[in-house]
N, C-alpha and C positions, 0 to 999 in steps of 0.2 A: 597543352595547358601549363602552366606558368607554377612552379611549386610554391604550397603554402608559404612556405617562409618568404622565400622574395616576392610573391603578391604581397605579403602582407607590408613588407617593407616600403614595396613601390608606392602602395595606396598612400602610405603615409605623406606626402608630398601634395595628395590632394586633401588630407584633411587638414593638414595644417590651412593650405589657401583657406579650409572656410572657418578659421578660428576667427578670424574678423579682428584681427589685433590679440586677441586672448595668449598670444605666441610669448605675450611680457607676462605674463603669470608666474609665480611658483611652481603650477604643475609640468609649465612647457619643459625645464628642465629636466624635472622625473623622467619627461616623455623622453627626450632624448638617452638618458643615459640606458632606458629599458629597449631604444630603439640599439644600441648597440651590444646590448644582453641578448634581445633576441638573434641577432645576427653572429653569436658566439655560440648559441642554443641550438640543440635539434629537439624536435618533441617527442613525447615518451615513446617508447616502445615496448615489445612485451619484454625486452632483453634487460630493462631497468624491473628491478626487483619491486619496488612499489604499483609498478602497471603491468604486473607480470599476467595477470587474470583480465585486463581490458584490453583490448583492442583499439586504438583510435583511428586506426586506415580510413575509416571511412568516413571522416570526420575531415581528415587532409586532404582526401582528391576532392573534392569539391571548397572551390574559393569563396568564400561570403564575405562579402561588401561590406565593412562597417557603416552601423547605422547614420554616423553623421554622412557620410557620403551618399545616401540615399535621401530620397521622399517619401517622408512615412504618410501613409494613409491617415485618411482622417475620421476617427470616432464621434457620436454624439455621448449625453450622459446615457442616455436610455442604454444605449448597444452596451457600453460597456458596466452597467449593473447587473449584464446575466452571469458576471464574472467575478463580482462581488461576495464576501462572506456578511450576513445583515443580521437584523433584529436585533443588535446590541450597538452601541454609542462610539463612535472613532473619526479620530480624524483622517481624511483618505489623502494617498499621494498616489496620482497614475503616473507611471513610466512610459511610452511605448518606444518600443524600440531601446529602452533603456535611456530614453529621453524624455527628461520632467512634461509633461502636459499641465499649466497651471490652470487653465480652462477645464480639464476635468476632473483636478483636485481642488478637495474641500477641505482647508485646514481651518478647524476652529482658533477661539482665542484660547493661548498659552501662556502659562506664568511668565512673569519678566525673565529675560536671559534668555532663554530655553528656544533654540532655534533647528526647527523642523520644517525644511524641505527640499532644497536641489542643491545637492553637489555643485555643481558650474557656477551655481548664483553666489553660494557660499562664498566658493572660493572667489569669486570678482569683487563681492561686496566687503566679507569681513574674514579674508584671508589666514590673520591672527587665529581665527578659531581652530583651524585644523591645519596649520601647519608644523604643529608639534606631536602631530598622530599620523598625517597620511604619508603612507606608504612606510611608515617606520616601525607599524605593531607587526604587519607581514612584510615577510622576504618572499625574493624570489628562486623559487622550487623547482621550476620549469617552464620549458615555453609560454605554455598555457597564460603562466601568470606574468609574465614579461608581455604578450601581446595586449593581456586587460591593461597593463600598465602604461603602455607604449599610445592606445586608443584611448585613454580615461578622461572623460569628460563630463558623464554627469551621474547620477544615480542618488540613493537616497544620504542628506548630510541631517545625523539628530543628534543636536548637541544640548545635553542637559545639565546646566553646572551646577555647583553642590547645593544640596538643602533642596533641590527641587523636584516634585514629584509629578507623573502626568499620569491623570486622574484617569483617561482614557487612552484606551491603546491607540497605535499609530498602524494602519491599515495600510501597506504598501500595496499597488497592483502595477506588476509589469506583466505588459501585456508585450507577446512578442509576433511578426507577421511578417513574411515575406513577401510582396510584391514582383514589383519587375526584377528587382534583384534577391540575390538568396542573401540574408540579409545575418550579418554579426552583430545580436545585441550584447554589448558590454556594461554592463550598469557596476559603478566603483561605488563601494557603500561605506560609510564610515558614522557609526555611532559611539560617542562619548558619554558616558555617565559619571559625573561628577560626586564627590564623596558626599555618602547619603540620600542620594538619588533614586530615583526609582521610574522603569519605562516597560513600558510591553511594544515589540512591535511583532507586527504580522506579515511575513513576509508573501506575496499571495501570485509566483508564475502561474501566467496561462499563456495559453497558445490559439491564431487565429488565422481561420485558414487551410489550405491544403499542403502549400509548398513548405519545403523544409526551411530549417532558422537555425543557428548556432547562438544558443544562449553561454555568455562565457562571462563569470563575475568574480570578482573578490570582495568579501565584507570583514573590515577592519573595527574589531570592537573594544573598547578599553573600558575597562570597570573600575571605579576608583575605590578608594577605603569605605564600607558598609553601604554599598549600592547593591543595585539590584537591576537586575536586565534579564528579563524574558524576549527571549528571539525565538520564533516561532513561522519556518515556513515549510508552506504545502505548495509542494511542484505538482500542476495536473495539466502540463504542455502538450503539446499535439505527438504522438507515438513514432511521426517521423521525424522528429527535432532532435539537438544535441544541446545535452548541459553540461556544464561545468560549473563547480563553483566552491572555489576556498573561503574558508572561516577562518578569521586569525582573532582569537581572545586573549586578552593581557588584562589578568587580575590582580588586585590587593586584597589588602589586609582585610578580611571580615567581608568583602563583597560575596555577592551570589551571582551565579550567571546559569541561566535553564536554557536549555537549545532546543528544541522540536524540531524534528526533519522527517517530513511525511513526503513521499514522493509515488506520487502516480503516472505519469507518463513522463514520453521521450525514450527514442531506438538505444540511444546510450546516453547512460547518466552517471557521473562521476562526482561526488560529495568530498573535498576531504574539510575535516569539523576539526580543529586544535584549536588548544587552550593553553597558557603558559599560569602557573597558578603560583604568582612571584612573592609570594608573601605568606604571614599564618591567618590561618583561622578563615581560609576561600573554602566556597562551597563551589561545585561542579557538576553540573546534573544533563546528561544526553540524555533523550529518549527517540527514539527512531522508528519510524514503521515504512517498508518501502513493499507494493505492491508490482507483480509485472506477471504481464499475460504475454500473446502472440512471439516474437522475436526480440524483447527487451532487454537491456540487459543494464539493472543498476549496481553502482559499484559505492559504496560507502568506508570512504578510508576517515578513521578518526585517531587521534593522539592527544593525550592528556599529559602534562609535563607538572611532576609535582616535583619543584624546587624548593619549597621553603614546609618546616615541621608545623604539626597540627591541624593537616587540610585535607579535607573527604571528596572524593569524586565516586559518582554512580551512573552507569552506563546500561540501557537497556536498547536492545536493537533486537526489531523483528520483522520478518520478511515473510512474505504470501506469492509464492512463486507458482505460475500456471501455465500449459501449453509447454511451448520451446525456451521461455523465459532464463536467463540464467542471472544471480545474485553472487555479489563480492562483495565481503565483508571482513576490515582489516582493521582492528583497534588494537593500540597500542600504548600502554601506559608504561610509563618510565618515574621511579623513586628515585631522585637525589640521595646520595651519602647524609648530607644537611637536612634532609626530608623524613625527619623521624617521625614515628603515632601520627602518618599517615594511617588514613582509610580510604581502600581504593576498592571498588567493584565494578565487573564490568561481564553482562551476558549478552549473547547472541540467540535467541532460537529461529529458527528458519521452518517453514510448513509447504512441502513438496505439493501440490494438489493435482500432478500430472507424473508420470513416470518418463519425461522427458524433460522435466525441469530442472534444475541445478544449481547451487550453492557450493563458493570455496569459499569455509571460513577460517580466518586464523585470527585469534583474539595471540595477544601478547601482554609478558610482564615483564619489566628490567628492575628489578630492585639493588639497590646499593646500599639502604638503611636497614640496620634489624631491629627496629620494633615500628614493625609495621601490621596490619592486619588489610590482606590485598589478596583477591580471588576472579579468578575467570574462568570464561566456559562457553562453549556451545553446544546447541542439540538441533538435527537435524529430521524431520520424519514427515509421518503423512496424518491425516485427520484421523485421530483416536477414532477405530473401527467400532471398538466396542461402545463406548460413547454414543456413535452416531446409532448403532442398533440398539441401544437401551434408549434413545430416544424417538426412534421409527418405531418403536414397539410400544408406544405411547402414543400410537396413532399419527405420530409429525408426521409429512412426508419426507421423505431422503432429501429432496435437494433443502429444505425448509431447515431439516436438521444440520445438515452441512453446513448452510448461512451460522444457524447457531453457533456452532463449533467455529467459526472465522471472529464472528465477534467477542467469543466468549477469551479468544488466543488474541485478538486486536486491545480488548479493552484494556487491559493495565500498561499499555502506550498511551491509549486517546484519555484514559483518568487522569492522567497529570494535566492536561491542559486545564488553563483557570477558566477560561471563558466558557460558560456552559451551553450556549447559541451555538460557537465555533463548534465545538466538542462533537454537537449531535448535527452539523451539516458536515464534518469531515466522516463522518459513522455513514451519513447518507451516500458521499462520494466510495466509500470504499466498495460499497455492495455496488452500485453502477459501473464500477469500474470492474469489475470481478464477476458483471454479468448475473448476481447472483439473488434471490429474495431477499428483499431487506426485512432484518429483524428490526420492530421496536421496541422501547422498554417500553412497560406498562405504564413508567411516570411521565414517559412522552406524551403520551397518547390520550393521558387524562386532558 
């Protein structure tokens, strides 16, 4: 078999045949220059200090097709609403294969300017919009992110210029599936939020099918002065698939930027989440919850970069680790010298639920300014015993009190979400995923 990198290389000669002319774009460029990055690239290994806890072998010996190279199957609306997050107001955009589907997106009407929906079309129709963002908020870090680049072709484009707000979230769903071929979905994402703007998206992988898929993305997010951008996604792909997926956020002056990364399936899963916080008075908010049973293994690398004085970031990550399952978790925050009265925090807790489970976690601080106020930490353990017996002795049953104790350690992740519909169906996912009783609240249930 043919190694990753020069598969990956070779294929390229057949996707370009199906750009259909598309080869005169702006992006064809990109492509090429990342097609010469990767061929200078090898991909991570454990000997690189950042993937020293991941593994990717197993991700290499098997070669996946990029999706334009393939024929993606075909969904109706039905099939793909069991995949859906509902009972609240959004406009939907399906991906499969990380390829736009306008047949099974549903974009309502949008304030003037305000353009939401495929990368590809963007770039053919109105170019101008993002060619002063793409590919320029993220570099390229490694292989990984030189093949998305090398491959990029379509995936979610929301461009909101100033003063404009969108009243309803923006519901992504890439749906990914392998077929005849084991298939590379790439989806390249680029959202803009213009000064005084405001958006929520939902970012919503699933997985369809038996065979395995290699999901591999970068989402490029720029926030301008007193915008706001809620990015919110939940991975619940098939347990034999592979994710990848860089975050690249470049903030201003007085913006907000909230990330939610809930992740429930996939054999290996690698997150890395940055933010560059170029300005004063940026607000910076992670929240993280990654669940893994049977042989999973999620790796969550995050970095918050405070360049400029005045500016708070807050970081919570937690992790429900079960069976053979193993958890990595790398956050790393760095103060500028220039980056005075910062406030930076940043936890980890982890919850073993098997004695064969595992978590490396190394939280990190590089400070160079002294008046700062910046704290980190992790804690590692197993379901508070005595807990669970003061509340088995209240009649619960044990496994009913265990669920309690999962929720009661999940909840102050799932509270920050705004959506209050999303909130209590990702509550539902946790306990099905963890095999476990699901607790309600009482106010659900009313």
């Amino acid at each position: 078999m043919v190694n990753s990198k020069e598969f990956y290389i070779e294929n390229f000669k057949t996707f370009v045949e199906k750009l259909n002319g598309q080869s005169k774009l702006f992006l064809h460029e990109i492509r090429k220059d990342a097609l010469k990055q990767l061929a200078e690239m090898d991909f991570p290994t454990n000997r690189n200090e950042e993937w020293k806890y991941t593994n990717v072998s197993p991700i290499l010996k098997q070669n996946f097709v990029p999706a334009v190279n393939t024929s993606a199957p075909d969904f109706s609306k039905e099939e793909i609403n069991k995949f859906l997050f509902n009972d609240f107001d959004y406009h939907l955009l399906v991906f499969v294969n990380g390829i736009f589907s306008e047949e099974l997106s549903e974009i309502g009407a949008l304030p003037k300017g305000v353009v939401v929906g495929s990368l590809n079309k963007t770039a053919k129709d109105n170019p101008q919009l993002i060619t002063a963002y793409f590919n320029k908020i993220s570099k390229t870090d490694n292989a990984f992110n030189a093949l998305n680049t090398l491959y990029a072709f379509d995936g979610l484009a929301a461009i909101v210029p100033d003063g404009k707000v969108l009243e309803k979230p923006i519901q992504v769903l890439y749906l990914n599936t392998s077929r005849d071929d084991l298939v590379l979905s790439q989806p390249r994402n680029l959202i803009v939020a213009g000064k005084n703007s405001q958006l929520s998206i939902i970012a919503n992988y699933r997985g369809y099918g038996e065979k395995k898929y290699f999901t591999n993305i970068i989402t490029e997010v720029f926030v301008d002065e007193r915008a706001i951008v809620d990015l919110c996604k939940i991975q619940n792909e098939s347990d034999k698939s592979y994710h990848i997926e860089k975050v690249q956020a470049h903030q201003k002056e007085k913006s907000v930027f909230n990330h939610y990364n809930i992740t429930f399936g996939g054999a290996i899963v690698r997150n890395d989440i940055n933010s560059r916080l170029d300005d004063q008075n940026i607000e910076t908010h992670y929240y993280g919850l990654y669940l893994a049973g049977g042989k999973q293994h999620v790796d969550n690398h995050t970095f918050i970069d405070h360049a400029k004085p005045n500016c708070m970031s807050n970081e919570l990550y937690k992790g429900i680790l079960d069976d053979n399952s193993r958890g990595v978790f790398n956050g790393k925050i760095i103060v500028h010298q220039d980056a005075q009265k910062t406030n930076a925090y940043q936890q980890n807790k982890t919850i073993l639920l098997s004695k064969t489970a595992a978590i490396d976690t190394k939280p990190q601080l590089e400070i160079f300014a002294d008046d700062v106020k910046c704290s980190h930490g992790a804690t590692v353990g197993h379901l508070d015993e005595t807990s669970e017996f003061y509340i088995s002795s209240r009649g619960v049953p044990q496994e009913l009190a265990k669920s309690m104790l999962i929720r009661a350690f999940a909840n102050d992740v799932i509270e920050t979400i705004k959506i209050e519909p999303l909130k209590e169906q990702i509550n539902h996912m946790i306990f099905e995923h963890l095999h476990r009783v699901e607790i309600v609240n009482s106010e659900e249930s009313r």
